[in-house]
MIDOSE-1310 file (N, C-alpha, C; in nm, 2 decimals, decimal comma, always signed):
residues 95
xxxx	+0,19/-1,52/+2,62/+0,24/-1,51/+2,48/+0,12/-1,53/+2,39; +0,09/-1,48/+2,30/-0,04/-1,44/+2,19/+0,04/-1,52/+2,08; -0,03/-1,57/+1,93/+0,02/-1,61/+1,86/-0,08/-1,58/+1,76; -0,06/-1,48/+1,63/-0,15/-1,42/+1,54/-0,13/-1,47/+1,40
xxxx	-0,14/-1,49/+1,31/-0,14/-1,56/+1,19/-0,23/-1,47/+1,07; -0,18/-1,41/+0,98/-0,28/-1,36/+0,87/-0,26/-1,41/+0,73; -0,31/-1,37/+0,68/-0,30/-1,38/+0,50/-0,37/-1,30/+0,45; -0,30/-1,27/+0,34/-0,32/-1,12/+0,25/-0,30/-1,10/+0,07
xxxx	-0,36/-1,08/-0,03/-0,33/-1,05/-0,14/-0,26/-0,98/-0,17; -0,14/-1,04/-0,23/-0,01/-0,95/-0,26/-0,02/-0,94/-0,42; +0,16/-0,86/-0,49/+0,18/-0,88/-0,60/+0,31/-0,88/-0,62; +0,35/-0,78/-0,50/+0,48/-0,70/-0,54/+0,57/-0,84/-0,50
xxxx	+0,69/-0,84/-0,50/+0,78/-0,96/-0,50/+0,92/-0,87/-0,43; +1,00/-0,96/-0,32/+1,12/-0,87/-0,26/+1,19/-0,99/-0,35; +1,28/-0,93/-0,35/+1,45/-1,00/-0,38/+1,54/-1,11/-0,28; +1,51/-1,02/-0,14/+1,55/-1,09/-0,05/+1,54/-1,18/+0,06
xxxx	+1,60/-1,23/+0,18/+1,54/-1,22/+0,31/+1,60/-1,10/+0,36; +1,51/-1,04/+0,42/+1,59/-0,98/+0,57/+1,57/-1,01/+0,67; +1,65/-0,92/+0,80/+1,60/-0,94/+0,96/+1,62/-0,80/+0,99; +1,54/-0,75/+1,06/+1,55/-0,61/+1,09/+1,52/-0,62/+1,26
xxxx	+1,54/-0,49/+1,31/+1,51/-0,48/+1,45/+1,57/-0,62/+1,56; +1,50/-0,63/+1,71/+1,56/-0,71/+1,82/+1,48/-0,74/+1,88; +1,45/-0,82/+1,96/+1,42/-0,87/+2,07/+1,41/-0,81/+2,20; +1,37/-0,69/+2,26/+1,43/-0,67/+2,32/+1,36/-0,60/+2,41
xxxx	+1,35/-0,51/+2,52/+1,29/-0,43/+2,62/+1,21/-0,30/+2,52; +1,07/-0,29/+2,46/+1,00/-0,22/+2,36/+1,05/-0,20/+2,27; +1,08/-0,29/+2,24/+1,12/-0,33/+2,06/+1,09/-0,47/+1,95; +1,08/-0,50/+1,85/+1,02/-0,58/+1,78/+1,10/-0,65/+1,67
xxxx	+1,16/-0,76/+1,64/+1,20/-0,80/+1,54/+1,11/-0,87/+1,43; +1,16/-0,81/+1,26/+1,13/-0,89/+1,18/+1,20/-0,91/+1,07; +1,13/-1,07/+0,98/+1,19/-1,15/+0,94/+1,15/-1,13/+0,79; +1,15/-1,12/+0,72/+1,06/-1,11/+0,56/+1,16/-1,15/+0,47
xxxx	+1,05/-1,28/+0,44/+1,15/-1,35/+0,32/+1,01/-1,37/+0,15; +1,10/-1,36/+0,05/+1,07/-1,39/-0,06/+0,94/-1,50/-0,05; +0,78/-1,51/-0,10/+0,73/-1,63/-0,07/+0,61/-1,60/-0,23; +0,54/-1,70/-0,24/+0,47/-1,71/-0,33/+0,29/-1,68/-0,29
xxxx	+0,30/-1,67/-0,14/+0,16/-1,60/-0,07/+0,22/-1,47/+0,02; +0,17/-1,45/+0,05/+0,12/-1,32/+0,15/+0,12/-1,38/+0,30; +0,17/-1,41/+0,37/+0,16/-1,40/+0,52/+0,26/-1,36/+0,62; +0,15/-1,31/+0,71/+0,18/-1,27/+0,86/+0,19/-1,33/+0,99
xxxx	+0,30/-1,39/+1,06/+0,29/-1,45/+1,17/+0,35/-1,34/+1,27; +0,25/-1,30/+1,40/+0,32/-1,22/+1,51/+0,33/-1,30/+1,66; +0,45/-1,27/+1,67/+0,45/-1,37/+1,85/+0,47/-1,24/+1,91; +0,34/-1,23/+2,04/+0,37/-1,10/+2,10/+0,35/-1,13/+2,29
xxxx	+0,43/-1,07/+2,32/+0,43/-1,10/+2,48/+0,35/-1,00/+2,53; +0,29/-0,93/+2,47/+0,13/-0,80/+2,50/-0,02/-0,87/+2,48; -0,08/-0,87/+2,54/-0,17/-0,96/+2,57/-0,31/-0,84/+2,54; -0,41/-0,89/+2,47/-0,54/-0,81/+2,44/-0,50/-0,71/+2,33
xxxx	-0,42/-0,74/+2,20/-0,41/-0,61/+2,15/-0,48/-0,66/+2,00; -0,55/-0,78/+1,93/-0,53/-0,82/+1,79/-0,60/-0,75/+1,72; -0,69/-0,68/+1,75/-0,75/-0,58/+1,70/-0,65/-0,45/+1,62; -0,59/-0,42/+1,75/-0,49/-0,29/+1,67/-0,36/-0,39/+1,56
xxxx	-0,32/-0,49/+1,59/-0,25/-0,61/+1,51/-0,28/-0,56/+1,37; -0,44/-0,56/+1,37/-0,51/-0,63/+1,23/-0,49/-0,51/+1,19; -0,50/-0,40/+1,24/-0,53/-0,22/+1,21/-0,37/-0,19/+1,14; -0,26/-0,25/+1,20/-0,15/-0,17/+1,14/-0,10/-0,30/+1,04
xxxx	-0,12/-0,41/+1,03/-0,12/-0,49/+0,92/-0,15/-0,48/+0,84; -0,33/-0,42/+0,86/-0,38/-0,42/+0,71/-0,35/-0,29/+0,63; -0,35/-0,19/+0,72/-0,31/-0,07/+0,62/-0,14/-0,10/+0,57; -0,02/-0,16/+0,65/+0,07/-0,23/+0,57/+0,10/-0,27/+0,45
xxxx	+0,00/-0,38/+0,45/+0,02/-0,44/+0,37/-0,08/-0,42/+0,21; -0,20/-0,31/+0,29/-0,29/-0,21/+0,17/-0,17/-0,17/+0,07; -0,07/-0,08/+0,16/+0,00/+0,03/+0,09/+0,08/-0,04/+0,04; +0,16/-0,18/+0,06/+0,32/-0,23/+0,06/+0,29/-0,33/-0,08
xxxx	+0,17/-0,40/-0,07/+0,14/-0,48/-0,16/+0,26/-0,56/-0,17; +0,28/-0,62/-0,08/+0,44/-0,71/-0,05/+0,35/-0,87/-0,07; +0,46/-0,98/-0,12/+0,41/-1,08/-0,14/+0,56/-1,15/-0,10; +0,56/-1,18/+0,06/+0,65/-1,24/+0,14/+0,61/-1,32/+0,26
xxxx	+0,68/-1,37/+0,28/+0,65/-1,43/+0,44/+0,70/-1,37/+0,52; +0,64/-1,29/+0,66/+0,69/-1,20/+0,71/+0,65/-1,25/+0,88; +0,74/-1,25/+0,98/+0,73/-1,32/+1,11/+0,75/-1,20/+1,19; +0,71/-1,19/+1,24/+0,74/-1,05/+1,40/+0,72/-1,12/+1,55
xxxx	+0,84/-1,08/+1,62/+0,85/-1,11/+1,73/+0,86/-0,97/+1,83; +0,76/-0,98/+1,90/+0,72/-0,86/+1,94/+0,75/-0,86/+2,13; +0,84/-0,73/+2,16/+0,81/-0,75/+2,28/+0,80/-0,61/+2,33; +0,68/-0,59/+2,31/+0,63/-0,48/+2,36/+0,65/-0,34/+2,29
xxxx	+0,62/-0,36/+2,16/+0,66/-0,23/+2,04/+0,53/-0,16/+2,05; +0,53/-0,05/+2,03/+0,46/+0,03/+1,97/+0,41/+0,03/+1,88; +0,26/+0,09/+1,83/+0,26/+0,07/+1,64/+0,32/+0,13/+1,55; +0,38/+0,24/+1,63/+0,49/+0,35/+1,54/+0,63/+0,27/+1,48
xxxx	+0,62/+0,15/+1,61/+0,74/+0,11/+1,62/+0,79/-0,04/+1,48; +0,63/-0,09/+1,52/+0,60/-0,18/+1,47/+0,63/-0,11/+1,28; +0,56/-0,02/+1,26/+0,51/+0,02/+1,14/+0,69/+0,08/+1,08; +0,75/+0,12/+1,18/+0,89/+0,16/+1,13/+0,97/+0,07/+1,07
xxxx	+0,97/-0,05/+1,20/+1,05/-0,21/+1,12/+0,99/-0,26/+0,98; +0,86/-0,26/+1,03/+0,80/-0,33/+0,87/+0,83/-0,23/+0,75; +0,88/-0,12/+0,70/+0,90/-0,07/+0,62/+1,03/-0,04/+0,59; +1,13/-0,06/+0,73/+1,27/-0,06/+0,68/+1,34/-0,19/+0,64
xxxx	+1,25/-0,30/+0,70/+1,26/-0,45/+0,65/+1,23/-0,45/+0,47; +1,12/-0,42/+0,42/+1,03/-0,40/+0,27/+1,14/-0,30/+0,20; +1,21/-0,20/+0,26/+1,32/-0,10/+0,21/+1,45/-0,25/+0,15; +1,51/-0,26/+0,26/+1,60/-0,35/+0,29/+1,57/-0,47/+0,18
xxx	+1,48/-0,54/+0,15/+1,42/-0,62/+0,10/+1,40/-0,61/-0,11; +1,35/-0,50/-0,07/+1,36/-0,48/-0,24/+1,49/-0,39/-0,29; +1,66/-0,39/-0,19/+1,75/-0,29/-0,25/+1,87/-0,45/-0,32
């Protein structure tokens, strides 16, 4: 199990918490709640990947400019997969 941590310049502000996605056989849950900084915590059971982590985070959170606390629990997603939750979570979040 890996354990990744980031922080990031935000502006935008959600409304809510949510939870999106599962736990599950290639799939990923996340958590995004309302915060006053910018961070990233990912728990991933995929081993050697932080590099691509950093790659679909940062363009995330380039384009999302979200200013929440955001947790992912990762088991074994894809970055398509990854990149789908984190934007239907940020959808969910600002309705």
């Amino acid at each position: 199990m890996e354990e990744y941590q980031y922080t990031y310049e935000s502006t935008q502000t959600i409304e809510k918490r949510v939870h999106v996605g599962v736990v599950g056989s290639g799939d990923a849950e996340i958590l995004m709640e309302p915060a006053n900084t910018s961070s990233v915590t990912v728990k991933t059971n995929v081993e050697g990947f932080k590099n691509l982590w950093e790659d679909v985070l940062q363009r995330f959170m380039e384009e999302a400019d979200v200013c929440a606390q955001i947790e992912i629990h990762d088991f074994g997603a894809t970055p398509g997969v990854i990149r789908l939750r984190l934007q239907q979570a940020l959808e969910e979040a600002k309705s």
